[in-house]
N, C-alpha and C positions, 0 to 999 in steps of 0.2 A: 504494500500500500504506500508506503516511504517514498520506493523506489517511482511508483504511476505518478505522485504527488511532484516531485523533482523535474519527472518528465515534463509537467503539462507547464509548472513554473519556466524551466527553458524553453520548453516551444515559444510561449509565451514574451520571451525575452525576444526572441532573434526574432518573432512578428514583429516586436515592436521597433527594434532596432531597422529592421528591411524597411520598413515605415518610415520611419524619421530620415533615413536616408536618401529616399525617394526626391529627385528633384522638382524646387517650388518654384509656379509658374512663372516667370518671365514676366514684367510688362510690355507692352507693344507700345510704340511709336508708330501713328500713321501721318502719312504727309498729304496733306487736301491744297490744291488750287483754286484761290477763294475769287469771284469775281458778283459783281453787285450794283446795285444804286445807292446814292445817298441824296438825303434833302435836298434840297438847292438853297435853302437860307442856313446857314449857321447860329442865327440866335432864337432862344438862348441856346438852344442843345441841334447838335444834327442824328440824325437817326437814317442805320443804314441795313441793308438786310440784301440778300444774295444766296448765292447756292456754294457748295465746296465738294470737290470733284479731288478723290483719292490718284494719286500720280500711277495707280496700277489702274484705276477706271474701273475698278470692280466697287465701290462705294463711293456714296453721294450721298448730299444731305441740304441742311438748309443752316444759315445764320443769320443774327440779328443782331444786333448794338445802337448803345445811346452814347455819345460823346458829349461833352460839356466843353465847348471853347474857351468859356470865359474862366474854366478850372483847368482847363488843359489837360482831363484826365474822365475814363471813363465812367461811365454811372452805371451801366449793367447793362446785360446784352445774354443769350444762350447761342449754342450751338449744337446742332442738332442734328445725326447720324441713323440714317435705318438702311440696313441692306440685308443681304444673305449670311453677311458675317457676321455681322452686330448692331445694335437697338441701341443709343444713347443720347444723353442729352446734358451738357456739358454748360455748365453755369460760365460768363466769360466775370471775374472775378477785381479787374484793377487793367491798366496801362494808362497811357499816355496819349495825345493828340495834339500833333502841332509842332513846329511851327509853318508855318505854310509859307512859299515862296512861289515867287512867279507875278504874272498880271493879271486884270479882269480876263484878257482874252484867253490866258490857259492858268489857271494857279494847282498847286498839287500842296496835297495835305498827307505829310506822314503818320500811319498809325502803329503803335502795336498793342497790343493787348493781350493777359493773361488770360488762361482757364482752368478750371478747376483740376487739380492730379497734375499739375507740373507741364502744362502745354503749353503753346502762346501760338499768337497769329501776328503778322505783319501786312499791311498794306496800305496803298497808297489812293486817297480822294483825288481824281483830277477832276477840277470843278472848270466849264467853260459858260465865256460871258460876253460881253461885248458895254458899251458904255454907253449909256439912255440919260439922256439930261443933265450928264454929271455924275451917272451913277452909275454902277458895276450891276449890271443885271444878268444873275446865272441861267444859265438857259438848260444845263444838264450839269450832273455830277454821277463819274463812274467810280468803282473802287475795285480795284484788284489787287491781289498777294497774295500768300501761302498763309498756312497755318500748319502747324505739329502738334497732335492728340497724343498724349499717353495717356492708353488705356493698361485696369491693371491686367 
């Protein structure tokens, strides 16, 4: 009985042990091609939304964001994945907006911005205008750049 009792205690061991040794999953980095629209007025906030296209094209999804000019820094925004691989929805958490350089007729707006689990996104607002009365009237704003997801 001694001897049964010892046995099941080592089985027991080297399960646990082959267990613990077992490698733990990885996380994944995926890389998206962001491309979109933005406002066409900058105050007080611009607000920009688009789609993000995986660099293998097997995953696409949608994003969103609010930037705040006069903070130079974002207000919140999500980003959002569904395909055959994976279902997610990715809070975008903090960055930066600005400073913007150029004229009415082409001006470009750098962004980047964090997301939740260690990602971020980069891209650039080119906002086009032309000058009405003395003033800068935007007639269109695109935004393009990349973004990197870590997923766990």
């Amino acid at each position: 009985m001694h001897r049964s009792h010892r046995l099941l205690v080592s089985m027991a061991l080297i399960a646990g042990l082959a267990l613990s040794a077992s490698p733990v999953a990885a996380a994944t980095t995926v890389s998206y091609t962001l491309t979109g629209t933005a406002a066409t007025s900058l105050f007080p906030q611009v607000s920009m939304s688009g789609t993000a296209k995986s660099k293998t094209a097997r995953e696409s999804g949608t994003w969103s964001a609010v930037f705040s000019q006069d903070l130079g820094s974002i207000l919140g925004g999500t980003f959002t994945i569904k395909s055959k691989v994976r279902s997610a929805s990715i809070a975008i958490t903090g960055g930066t907006f600005g400073p913007s350089s150029g004229t009415c007729a082409k001006t470009t707006i750098p962004v980047h911005g964090l997301l939740a689990g260690g990602g971020t996104f980069d891209a650039t607002i080119t906002r086009t205008g032309s000058l009405v009365n003395g003033s800068c009237s935007v007639s269109s704003s695109t935004v393009a750049g990349s973004a990197s997801v870590v997923y766990p």
